[in-house]
C-alpha positions in Angstrom: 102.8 93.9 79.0 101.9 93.4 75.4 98.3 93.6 74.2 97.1 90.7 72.1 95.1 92.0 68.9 91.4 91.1 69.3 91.8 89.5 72.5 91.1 90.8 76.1 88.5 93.5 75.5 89.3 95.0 79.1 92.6 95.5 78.5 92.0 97.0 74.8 89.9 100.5 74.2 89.4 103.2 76.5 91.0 101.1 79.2 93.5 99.7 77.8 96.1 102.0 78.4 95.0 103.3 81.5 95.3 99.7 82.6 98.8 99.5 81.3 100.0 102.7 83.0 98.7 101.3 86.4 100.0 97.9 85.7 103.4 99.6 85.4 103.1 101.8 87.9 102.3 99.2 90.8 105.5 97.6 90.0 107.2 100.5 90.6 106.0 101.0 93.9 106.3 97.4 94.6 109.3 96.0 97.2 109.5 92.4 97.4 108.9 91.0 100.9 106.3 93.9 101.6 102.2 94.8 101.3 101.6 96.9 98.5 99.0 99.6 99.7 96.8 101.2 97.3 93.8 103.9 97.8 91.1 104.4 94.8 89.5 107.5 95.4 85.8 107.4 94.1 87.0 104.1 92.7 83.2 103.0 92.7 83.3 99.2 91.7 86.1 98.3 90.9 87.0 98.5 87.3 91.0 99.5 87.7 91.5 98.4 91.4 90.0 95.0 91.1 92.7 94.0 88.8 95.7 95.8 90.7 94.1 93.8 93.8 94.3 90.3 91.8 97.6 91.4 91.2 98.5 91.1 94.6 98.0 95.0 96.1 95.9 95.2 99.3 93.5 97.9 97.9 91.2 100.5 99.9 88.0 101.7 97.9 86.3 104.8 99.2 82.9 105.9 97.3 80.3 107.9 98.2 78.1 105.0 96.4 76.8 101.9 98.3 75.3 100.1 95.1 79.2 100.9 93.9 81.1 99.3 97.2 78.4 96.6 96.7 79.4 95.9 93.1 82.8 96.1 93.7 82.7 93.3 96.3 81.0 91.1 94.1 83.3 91.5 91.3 86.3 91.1 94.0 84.9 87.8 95.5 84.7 86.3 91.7 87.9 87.3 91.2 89.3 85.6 94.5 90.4 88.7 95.7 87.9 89.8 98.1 90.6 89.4 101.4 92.6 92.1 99.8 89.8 95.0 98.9 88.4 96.9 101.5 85.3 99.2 100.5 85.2 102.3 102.5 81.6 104.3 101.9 82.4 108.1 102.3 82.7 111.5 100.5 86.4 111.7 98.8 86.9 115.2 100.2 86.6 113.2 103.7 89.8 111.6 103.5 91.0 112.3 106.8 88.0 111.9 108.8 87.5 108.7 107.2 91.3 107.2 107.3 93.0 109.0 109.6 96.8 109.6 108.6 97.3 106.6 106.9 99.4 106.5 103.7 99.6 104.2 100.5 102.3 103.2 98.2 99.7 104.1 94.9 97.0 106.4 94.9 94.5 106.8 92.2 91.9 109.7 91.5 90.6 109.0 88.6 87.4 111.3 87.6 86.6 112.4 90.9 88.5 115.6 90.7 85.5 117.3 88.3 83.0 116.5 90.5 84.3 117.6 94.2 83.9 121.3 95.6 87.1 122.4 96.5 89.5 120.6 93.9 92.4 122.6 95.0 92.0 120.8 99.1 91.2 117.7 97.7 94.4 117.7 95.6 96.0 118.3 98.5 94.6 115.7 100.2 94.9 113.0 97.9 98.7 114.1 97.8 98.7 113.7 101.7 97.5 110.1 101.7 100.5 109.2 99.5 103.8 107.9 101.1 106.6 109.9 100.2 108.3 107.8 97.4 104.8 106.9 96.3 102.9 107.3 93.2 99.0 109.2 92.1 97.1 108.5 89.4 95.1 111.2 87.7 92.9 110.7 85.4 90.9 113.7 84.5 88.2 114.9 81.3 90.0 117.7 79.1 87.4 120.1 78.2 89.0 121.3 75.2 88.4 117.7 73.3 84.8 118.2 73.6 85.0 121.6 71.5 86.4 119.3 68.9 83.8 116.5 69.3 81.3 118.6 68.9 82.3 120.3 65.6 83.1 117.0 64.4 79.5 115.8 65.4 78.2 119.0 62.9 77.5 121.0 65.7 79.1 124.1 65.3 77.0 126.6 67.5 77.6 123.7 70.6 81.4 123.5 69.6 81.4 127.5 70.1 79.6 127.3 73.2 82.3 124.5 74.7 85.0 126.6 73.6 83.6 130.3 75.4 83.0 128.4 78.3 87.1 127.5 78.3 87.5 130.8 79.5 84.7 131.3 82.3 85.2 130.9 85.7 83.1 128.2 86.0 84.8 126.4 83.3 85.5 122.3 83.9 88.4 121.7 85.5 90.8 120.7 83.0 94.4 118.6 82.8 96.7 121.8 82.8 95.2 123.1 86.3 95.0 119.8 87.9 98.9 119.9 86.5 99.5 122.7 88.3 97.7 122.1 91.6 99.5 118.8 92.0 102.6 120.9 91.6 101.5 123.3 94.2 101.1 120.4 96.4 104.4 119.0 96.5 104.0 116.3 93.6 106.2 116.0 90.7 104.6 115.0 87.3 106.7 111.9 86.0 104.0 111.7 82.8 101.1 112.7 81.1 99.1 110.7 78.4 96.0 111.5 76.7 93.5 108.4 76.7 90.9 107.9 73.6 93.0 110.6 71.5 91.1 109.2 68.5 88.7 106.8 69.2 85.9 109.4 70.8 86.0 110.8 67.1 85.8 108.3 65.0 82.4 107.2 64.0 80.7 104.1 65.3 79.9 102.6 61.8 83.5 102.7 61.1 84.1 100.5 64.0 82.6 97.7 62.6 84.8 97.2 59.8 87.4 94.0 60.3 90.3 95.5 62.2 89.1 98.5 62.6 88.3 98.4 66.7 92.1 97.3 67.0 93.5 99.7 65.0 92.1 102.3 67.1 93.4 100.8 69.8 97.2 100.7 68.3 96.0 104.8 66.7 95.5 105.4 70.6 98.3 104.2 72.3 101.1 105.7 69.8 99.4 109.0 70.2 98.9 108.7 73.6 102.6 110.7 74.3 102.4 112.9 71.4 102.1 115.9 70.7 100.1 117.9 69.6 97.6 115.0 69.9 98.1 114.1 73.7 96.5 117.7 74.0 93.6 116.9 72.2 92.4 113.5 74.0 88.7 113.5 75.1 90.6 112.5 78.7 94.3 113.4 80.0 95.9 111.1 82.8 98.9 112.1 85.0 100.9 109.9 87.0 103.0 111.9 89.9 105.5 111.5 92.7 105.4 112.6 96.1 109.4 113.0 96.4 111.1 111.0 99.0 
């Protein structure tokens, strides 16, 4: 799927790629003739299932939020695709209470993993609700980026504060130990991009020049796979198999 320069804001930015990767990965999970399932974990309203349920996946949305599952309706019914999203209020780490055993073709858990208690159980939850053959989307803030924002912000004494915490116990949880815990839960990592490599650092008035906006974008994607820069993007996202 190309992106047009200047055109389709949603698909361009900070979601852009993301998009993209799902995009690619629904086809991948997709067999002709047959229901493709998806689960969005904390997938609030809607902004990357929405379009994976107008293209033609049978999504379920569970969020803790009720302004969220009401948002995401909306934006499902104006985008004729309210028969094939089903909201589901309830805690993430509640999985199984509040599905049962059921499994999906896609899974996504995309921010939810810093905010949950236990992040090792509900990795290993998210990778039970996954059929085997199936695909997860991680998506997941990398702590070390926001040492680097904030020296580049002329914060020096908050840059050193970011980077001590790195090594606390109560440190963010970052892309290497979600990495490994999907590991330790039977997944295999097929990739790993970072998302807004650049365009967290560069400053806003910058922005407005002509071109500028989609240049980022293009700065972005090629770096996305690259390292050392992949390492340093304000957010990492992993896309894994549960092996047949």
């Amino acid at each position: 799927m190309q992106l047009a320069p200047g055109r389709d804001r949603s698909r361009a930015g900070r979601l852009g790629l993301v998009s993209r990767l799902l995009d690619d990965a629904l086809r991948r999970v997709t067999v002709v003739g047959q229901p493709t399932e998806l689960l969005d974990c904390g997938g609030g309203s809607g902004t990357y299932s929405v379009p994976l349920a107008v293209a033609g996946a049978d999504v379920t949305v569970v969020d803790i939020s009720a302004d969220a599952l009401a948002t995401l309706s909306r934006r499902a019914a104006e985008a004729d695709a309210a028969a094939r999203v089903h909201p589901v209020q309830g805690d993430v780490e509640a999985l199984v209470d509040l599905l049962g055993g059921r499994q999906f073709d896609l899974v996504l858990a995309h921010g939810i993993l810093e905010a949950v208690d236990d992040v090792a159980a509900t990795v290993a939850t998210i990778a039970a609700r996954v059929r085997p053959g199936g695909l997860v989307s991680v998506l997941v803030s990398n702590p070390a980026a926001a040492v680097i924002a904030r020296a580049l912000a002329g914060e020096p004494a908050a840059a050193l504060a970011e980077l001590t915490a790195l090594d606390a116990s109560t440190a963010r949880v970052g892309p290497d130990a979600v990495q490994r815990l999907c590991q330790a839960a039977g997944l295999v990592v097929e990739a790993r991009h970072g998302v807004a490599v650049f365009s967290d650092l560069v400053p806003g008035a910058a922005l407005d020049q002509p071109g500028a906006r989609d240049a980022v974008d293009r700065l972005d994607a090629e770096a996305a796979g690259r390292s050392p820069f992949a390492e340093i993007a304000a957010r990492v996202h992993l896309l894994v198999r549960r092996p047949e």
